[in-house]
N, C-alpha and C positions, 0 to 999 in steps of 0.2 A: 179096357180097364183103365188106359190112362184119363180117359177124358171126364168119367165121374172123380174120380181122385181129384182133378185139379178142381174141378169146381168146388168139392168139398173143400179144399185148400183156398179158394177165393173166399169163399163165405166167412171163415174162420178166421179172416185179414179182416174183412170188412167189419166186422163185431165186435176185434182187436183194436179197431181204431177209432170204433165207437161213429161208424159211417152214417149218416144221416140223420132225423131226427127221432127221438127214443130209444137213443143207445142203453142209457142206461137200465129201460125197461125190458128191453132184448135179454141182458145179462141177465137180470132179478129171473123170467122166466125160465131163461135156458141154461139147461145141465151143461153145455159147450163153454158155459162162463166161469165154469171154476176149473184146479187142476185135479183130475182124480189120483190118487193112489193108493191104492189096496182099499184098506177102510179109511183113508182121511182124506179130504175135500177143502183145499184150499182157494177160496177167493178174496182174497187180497186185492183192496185197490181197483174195484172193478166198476164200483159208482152206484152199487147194491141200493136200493131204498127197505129191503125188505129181507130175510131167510129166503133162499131159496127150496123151492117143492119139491122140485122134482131129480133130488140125488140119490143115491141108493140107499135102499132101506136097510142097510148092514153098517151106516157109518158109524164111528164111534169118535171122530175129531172131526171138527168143522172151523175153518178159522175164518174170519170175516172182518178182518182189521182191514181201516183205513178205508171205508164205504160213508156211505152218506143215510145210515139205520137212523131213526129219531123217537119211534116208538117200536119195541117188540111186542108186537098183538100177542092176543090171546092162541096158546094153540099153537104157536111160530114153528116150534121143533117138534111137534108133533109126530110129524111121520121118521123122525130119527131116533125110535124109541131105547138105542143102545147107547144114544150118542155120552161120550163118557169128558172129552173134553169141547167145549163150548169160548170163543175168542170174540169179544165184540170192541178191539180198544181201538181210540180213538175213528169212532165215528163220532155220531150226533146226538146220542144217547138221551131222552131227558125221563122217558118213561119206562118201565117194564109192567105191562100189565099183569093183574094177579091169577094170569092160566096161561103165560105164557112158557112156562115151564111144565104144564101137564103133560104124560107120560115119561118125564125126563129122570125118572128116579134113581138111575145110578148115574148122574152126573156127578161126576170127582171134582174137574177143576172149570173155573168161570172166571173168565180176565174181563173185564169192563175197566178197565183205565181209560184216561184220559176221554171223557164223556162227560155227560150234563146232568148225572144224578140227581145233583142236587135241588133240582124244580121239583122233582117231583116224588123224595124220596120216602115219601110216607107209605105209596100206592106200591113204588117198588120191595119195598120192605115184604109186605106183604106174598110178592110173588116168591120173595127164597124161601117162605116158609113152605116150598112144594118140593125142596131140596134137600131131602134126609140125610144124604151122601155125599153133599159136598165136603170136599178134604179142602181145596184151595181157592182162594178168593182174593180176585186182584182189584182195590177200589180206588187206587193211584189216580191225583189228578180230576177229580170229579168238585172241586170247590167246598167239600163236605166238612161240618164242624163237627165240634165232639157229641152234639147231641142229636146228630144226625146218622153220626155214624154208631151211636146207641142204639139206634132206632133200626138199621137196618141189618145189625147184627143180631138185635133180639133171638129170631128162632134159630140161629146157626149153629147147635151146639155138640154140631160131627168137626167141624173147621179144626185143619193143623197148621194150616198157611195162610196169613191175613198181611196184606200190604193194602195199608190205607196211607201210601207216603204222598210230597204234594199237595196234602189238602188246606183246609183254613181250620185244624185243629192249636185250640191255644193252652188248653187245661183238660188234666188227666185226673180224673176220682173213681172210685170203686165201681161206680153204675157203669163206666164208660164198657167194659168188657165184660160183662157180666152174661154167665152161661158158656163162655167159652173154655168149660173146662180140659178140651181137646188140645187144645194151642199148644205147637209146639215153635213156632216161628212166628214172629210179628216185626213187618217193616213202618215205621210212624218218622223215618226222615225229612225231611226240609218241608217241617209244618212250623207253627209259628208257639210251640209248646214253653211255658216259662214255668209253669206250675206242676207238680206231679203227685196226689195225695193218693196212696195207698191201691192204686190204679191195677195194681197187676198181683194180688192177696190171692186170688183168685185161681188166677194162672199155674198152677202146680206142677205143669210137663210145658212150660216153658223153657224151652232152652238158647232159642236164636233170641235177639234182642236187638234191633237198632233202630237210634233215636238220634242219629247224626244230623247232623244243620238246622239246629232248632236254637232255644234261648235260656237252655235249661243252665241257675245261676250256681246251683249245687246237688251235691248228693249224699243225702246226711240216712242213716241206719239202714246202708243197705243191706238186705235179708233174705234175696233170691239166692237161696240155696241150689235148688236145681238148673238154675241157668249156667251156660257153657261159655255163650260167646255175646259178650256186651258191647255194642260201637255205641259209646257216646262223642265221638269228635265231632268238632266244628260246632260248639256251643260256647257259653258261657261260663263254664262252671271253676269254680274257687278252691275248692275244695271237696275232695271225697273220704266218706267215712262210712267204713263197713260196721255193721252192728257187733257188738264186742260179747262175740258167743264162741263156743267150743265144738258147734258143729262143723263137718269138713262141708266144703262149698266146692262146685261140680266149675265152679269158672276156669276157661281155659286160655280164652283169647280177651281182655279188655283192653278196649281204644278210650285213649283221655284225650289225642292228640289233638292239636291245632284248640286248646281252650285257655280258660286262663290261670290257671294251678300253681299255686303259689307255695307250697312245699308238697311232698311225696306224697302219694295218698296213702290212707288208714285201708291195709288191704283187708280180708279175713285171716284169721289165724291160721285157719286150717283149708288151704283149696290145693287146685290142681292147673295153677298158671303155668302155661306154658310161652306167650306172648303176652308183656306188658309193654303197649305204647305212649308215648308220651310227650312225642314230639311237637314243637312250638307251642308251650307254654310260659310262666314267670317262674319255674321252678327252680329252686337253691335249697342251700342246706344252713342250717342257724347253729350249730354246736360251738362253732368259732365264727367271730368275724375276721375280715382283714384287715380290725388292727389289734390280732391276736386276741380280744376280750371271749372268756369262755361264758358260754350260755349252758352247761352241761345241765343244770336243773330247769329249765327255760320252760313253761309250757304257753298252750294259750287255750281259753275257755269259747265255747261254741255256744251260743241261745239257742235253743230249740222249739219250736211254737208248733201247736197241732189245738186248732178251735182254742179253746180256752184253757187250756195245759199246757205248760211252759219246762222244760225240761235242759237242766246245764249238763254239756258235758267238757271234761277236762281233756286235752290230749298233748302229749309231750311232741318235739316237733320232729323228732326222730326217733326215739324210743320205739315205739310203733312196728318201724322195718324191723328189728330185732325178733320181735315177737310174732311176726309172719311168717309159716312155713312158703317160702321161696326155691326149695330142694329139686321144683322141676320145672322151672323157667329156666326158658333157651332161647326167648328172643327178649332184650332190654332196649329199646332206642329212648333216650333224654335226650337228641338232638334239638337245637334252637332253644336252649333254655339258657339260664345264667346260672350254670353250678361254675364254682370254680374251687373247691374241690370234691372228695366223697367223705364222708367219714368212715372213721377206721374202723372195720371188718364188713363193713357195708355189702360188699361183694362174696362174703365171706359165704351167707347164706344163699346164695346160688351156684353151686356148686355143677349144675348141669348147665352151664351160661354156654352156649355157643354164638351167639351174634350179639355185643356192645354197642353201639350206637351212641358217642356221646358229643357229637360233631356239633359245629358252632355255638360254642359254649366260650365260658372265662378262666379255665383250667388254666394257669400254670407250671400245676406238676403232679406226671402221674406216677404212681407207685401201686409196684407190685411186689408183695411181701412174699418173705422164707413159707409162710403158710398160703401156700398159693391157691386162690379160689376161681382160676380161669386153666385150669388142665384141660378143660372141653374145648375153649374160646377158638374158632375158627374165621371167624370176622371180629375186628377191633377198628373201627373206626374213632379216630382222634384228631380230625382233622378241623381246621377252623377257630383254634383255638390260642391260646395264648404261652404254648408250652415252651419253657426254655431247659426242660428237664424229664428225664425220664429212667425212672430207677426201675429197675428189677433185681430182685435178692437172688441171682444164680448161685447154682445150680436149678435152686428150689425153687424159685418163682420166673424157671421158665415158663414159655406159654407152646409146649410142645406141639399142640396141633394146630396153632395159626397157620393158615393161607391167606389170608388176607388183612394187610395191615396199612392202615390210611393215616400219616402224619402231616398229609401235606397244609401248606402256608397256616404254620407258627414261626417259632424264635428259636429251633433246636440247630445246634451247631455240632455234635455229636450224638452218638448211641453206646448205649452200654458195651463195652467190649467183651464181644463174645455172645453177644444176642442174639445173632442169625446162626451160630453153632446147634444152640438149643433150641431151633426151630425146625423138626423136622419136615415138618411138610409145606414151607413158606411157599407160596407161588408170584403172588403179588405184591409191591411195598411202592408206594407213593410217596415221597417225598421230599414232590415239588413245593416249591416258595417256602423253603430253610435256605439256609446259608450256609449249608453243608459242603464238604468235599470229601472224594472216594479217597480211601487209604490205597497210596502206593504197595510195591512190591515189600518194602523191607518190614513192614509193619503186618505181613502175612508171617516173615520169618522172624520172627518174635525183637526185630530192633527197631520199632519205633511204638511199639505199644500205646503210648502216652500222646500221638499226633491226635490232632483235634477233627476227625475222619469217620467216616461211614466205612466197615470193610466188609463186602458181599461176596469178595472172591470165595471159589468152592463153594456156593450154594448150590447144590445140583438139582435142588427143585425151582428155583426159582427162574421166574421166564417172561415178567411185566416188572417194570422198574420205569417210576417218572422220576426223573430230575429237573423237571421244568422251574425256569426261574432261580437257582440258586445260587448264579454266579459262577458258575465252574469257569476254570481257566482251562488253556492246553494244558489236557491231561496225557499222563504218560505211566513206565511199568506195568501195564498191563492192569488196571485195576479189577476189567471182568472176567478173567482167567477162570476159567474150569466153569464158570455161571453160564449156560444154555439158554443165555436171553431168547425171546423172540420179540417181543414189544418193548423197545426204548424209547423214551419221549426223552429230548436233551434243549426243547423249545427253550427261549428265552434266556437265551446264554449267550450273551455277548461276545465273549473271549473263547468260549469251547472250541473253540476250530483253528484257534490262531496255529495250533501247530500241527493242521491238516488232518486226517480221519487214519492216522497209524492204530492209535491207542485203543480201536476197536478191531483191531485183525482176529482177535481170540472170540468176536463173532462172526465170522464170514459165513460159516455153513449153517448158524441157527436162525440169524438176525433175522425176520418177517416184517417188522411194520417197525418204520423208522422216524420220529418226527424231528427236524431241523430248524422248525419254523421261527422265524428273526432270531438266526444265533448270526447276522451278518458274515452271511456266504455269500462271497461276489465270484465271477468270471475271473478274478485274477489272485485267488487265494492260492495257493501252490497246493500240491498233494492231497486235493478232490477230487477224489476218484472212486467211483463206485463200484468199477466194475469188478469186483471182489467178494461182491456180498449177491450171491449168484440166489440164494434161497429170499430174496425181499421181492415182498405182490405190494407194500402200502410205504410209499414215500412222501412225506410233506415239507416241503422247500418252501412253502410261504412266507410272504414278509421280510425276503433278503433284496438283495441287490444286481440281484444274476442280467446281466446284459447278453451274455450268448446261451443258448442252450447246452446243456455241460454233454459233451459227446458221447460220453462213457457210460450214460443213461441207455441209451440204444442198445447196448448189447443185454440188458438187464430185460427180465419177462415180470412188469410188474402189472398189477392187476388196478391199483389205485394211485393218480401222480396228483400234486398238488404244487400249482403252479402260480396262485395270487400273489399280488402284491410285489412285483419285480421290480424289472428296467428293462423287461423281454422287447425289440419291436418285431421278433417274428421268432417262429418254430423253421426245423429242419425241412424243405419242401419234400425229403425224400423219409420223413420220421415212421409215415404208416407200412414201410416194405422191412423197417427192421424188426428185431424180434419184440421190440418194447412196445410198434407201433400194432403189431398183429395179438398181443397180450392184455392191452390196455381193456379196459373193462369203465371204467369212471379216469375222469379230469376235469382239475375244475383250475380255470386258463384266466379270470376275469382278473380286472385294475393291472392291465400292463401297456404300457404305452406302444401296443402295434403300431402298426404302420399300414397305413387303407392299401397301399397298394403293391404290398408284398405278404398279400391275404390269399394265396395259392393253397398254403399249409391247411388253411382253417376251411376250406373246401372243401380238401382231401380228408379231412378228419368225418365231414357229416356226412362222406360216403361211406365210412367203415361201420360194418354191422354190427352189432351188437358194443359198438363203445357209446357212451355219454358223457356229452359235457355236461355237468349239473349247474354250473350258471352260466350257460351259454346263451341266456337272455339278460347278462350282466356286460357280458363281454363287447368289449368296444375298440374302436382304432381313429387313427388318429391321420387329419389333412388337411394337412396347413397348420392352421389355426382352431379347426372344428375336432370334434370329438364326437365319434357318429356309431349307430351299432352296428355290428359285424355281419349279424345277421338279418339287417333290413339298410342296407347304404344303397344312397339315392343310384341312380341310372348314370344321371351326369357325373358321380365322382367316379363310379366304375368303368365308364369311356375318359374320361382323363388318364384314370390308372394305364388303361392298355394302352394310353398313347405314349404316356410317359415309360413306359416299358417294354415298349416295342425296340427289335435288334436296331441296335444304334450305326452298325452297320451301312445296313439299308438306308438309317437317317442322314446319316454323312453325304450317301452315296445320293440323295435325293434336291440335296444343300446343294454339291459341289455340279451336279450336272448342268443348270442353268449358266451358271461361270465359265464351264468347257464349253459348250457351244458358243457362248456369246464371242470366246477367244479365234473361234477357230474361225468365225463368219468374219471375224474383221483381219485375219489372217487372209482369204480367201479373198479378199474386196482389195484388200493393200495389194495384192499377189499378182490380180488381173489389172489394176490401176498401171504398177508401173511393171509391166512383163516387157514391154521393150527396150527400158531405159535398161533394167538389170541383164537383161542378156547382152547388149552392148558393154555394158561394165565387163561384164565374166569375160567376154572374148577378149577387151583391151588386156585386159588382166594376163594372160592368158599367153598372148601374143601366138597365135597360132590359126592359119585361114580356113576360112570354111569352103571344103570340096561342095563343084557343082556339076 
């Protein structure tokens, strides 16, 4: 039994690799060329010219991506009369003849992306009129214009899935989908669309919609009612304006992001947003300027043009949001715009807001009123901005179910007192690059109220906290007391340390990931000492000064060390037998001025299992004068090293031997030269006769 088995097993290599000449023909014939399972038949990549015959006559998915097909004869799938999904993308596509789909009547989905439609797509039209049952249609990538893709949609009128994204589609009118009253999804992405005239009237169980990476300039009476979910990002567009009716609209998710939107768009009065994006646009608000001038009646008039009818319409430039049911929006992102500020009660009508988003912006000063409309708000991002203020009306316009709150790099130098009180469920607060400092102890016990301080003591939810960049000095009274940090970031703090790591004891048993990076921690800082914070897997020490390896690391079980940017010329040679060295998991060691030939360490490290250095193709040392990698130094500097660090002992002892013998040969030559003169000496000496 074993010897037919192998040779079936040679064959099966040999047609795997496509061994001699007409490999490719080998596959197209034989059933051994695709992968069977249950009913689906996967040949993928196998250099196909054609459908293959000879598969089982039960299939009902056949995938044949990435072959070299150029025409589907007539008849192709024939013998797959159940086949229900059909895959032909990116081969050679340029024809489908008009029977090449015969028997195929329940085919549901047909992918032909990225292919060569467009030669020949009149003849191919033709063949889907043999497709009663296609639901999904993928024509991604075939070079196809709008009136070709007219052309090939004509008989399609079961289709709920069309992606014609990719193509050389420039202009959208009423003929373009026409018959497709089945549509429930249509992808028309990164075509080169700038025009869109009444294109989708038709579509009535439309609900997906995206027209992302196109040129489109605006969007004026929008009136898809039934649509859900609209992605217009990454266009052009100026402005949007829904048509001003009193029906409710099914929209749930619309993307404006990354266009060019120069105030809020004209939503429907009546829908069911639940995500509006809007990020990296020109968007601002005109009610006030900043220099105070009020625009309260301000509007601005829109031309409207459709063939020979010209139509004005008026719109105030905020009024608008007022008059939008907004009641069940819960994701807002206006990041990357230029608001700098909101107008008042703006917020007011989203009452279900849980994620804000209003990060790199010109804000100044946020307020939250006694009539608080963020009771839901669990993400507030405010970061990037130009804040040197931050009102909340407490009690009442806490923001009780915040977890996540982002202020980092503005101008704030305080927080409302008493703002982390009415946060019950806070977990994380960012806020690095302020110029903030933690309120000491006495400002807990109600005598310094009025210090110019951040105070987080007693959060007990909270457990991520960045201070990066804000200038902290040695700190001291315990500022984190009763708070269960696990992630502290204290980077970019020049002076934090000057009065050694006390003022973090009240984390020793929570602290997990710690970052230190260029707060100028040298080898000779006093009362650096780690080994106290026994629960830390993530340390980053980069970008200090450390000349020795800090000892008290070893006894620590961390999972991630970060070690750039020192004065290190070498690790402990005995660091992989301690607990830190059997725990490591990632270290990243590179820009320290090693030493080429006290590279014992860095040896030791790329026999231990399971650790990585992650730029250990950075990492370098240093001889002489050269600067060489650690993990490719030449032959000759590595026999220098061992010579130069060979026991000095032995070198002594190999100096000094030449010099001993040369003493004792001319010792022994002197000795026998004059041996008669010195024994007559000693006996004169001596005075004493010699028995005979």
């Amino acid at each position: 039994m074993e010897v037919p088995f192998l040779g079936l097993s040679l064959s099966l290599v040999l047609l795997a690799t496509g061994w001699g000449n007409g490999a490719g023909a080998a596959w197209a014939s034989s059933p051994g060329g695709c992968r069977l399972v249950q009913s689906t038949a996967t040949c993928n990549g196998r250099w196909l010219n054609s459908v293959p015959r000879n598969l089982q006559d039960e299939l009902e998915e056949l995938l044949l991506d990435n072959n070299t097909i150029r025409v589907l004869e007539n008849a192709s799938v024939l013998p797959y009369q159940k086949l229900r999904y059909l895959s032909l993308s990116k081969n050679r596509l340029e024809l489908i003849e008009p029977g090449a789909f015969l028997g195929s009547q329940g085919l549901h989905v047909l992918s032909l992306a990225d292919n060569l439609l467009f030669t020949n797509y009149s003849v191919t039209a033709a063949a889907f009129s043999a497709l009663p049952a296609l639901r999904k249609l993928d024509l991604a990538g075939n070079c196809l214009s709008e009136d070709m893709v007219s052309v090939l949609l004509w008989n399609l009128s079961s289709l709920e899935s069309l992606s014609v994204a990719r193509n050389l589609i420039m202009r959208l009118d009423s003929s373009t989908f026409t018959n497709l009253t089945q549509l429930l999804e249509l992808n028309l992405e990164k075509n080169y669309i700038f025009e869109i005239d009444q294109a989708f009237e038709g579509l009535q169980k439309l609900q997906r919609l995206n027209m992302a990476y196109n040129y489109i300039p605006c969007i004026a009476e929008f009136d898809l009612t039934q649509l859900r979910v609209l992605n217009i990002s990454n266009n052009a567009i100026e402005w949007f304006l829904a048509v001003e009716s009193n029906d409710l609209f099914e929209l749930e998710v619309l993307d404006l992001s990354h266009n060019h939107l120069l105030f809020f768009p004209v939503l429907p009065r009546h829908n069911k947003l639940r995500s509006l994006l809007l990020k990296d646009n020109k968007l601002s608000f005109y009610q006030r300027l900043a220099n105070a001038t009020s625009l309260a009646n301000a509007t601005v008039q829109f031309l409207l043009t459709y063939g020979n009818s010209t139509n004005i319409t008026t719109v105030s430039l905020w009024d608008e949001i007022c008059h939008s049911n907004l009641s069940s929006l819960q994701l807002l992102d206006m990041s990357q715009n230029r608001i700098w500020y909101l107008p008042e009660g703006f917020l007011v009508k989203m009452p279900s807001l849980t994620h804000l988003k209003l990060n790199q912006n010109c804000m100044e000063m946020f307020h939250v009123p006694k009539r608080n409309p963020l009771a839901m708000l669990t993400d507030l991002d405010l970061s990037q901005n130009r804040l040197s203020e931050l009102r909340v009306d407490l009690p009442a316009g806490a923001v009780p179910n915040l977890q996540l709150f982002n202020l980092s790099t503005n101008r704030l130098t305080v927080l409302p007192v008493g703002f982390f009180t009415h946060t019950k469920k806070i977990t994380t607060v960012d806020l690095s690059h302020n110029r903030v400092d933690l309120c000491p102890l006495q400002a807990v016990l109600g005598k310094g109220e009025n210090l110019p301080c951040v105070d987080i003591r007693g959060i007990t939810t909270l457990t991520h906290v960045s201070l990066a960049g804000c200038g902290l000095q040695g700190l001291g009274s315990h500022p984190f007391q009763g708070t269960p940090l696990k992630h502290l970031d204290l980077s970019d703090n020049q002076e934090v340390l000057s009065g050694g790591l006390g003022w973090l004891q009240d984390l020793n048993l929570t602290l997990q990931v710690l970052s230190l990076r260029n707060t100028n921690l040298s080898s000779t800082v006093v009362d650096i000492d780690f080994s106290g914070f026994q629960s830390l897997i993530c340390l980053d020490l980069s970008g200090n000064s450390l000349i020795t390896f800090p000892a008290a690391l070893g006894i620590l079980k961390l999972h991630t060390l970060d070690l750039r940017d020192n004065c290190l010329p070498a690790l402990p040679q005995d660091v992989i037998w301690t607990p830190l060295g059997k725990s490591l998991r990632e270290v990243y060691l590179s820009r320290n001025p090693y030493n080429c030939c006290l590279l014992g360490w860095w040896d030791s490290l790329q026999r231990v299992e399971g650790l990585h250095v992650r730029d250990g193709q950075e990492v370098t040392c240093r001889y002489d004068s050269k600067t060489v990698s650690a993990r490719a130094m030449p032959e000759n500097i590595i026999k220098d090293c061992q010579w130069r660090t060979a026991d000095l002992v032995l070198l002594y002892l190999a100096l000094a031997l030449p010099t001993c013998l040369t003493f004792l040969v001319v010792f022994v030559i002197i000795f026998l030269t004059f041996k008669q003169k010195l024994l007559k000496m000693v006996k004169s000496q001596c005075g004493l006769s010699s028995p005979y």
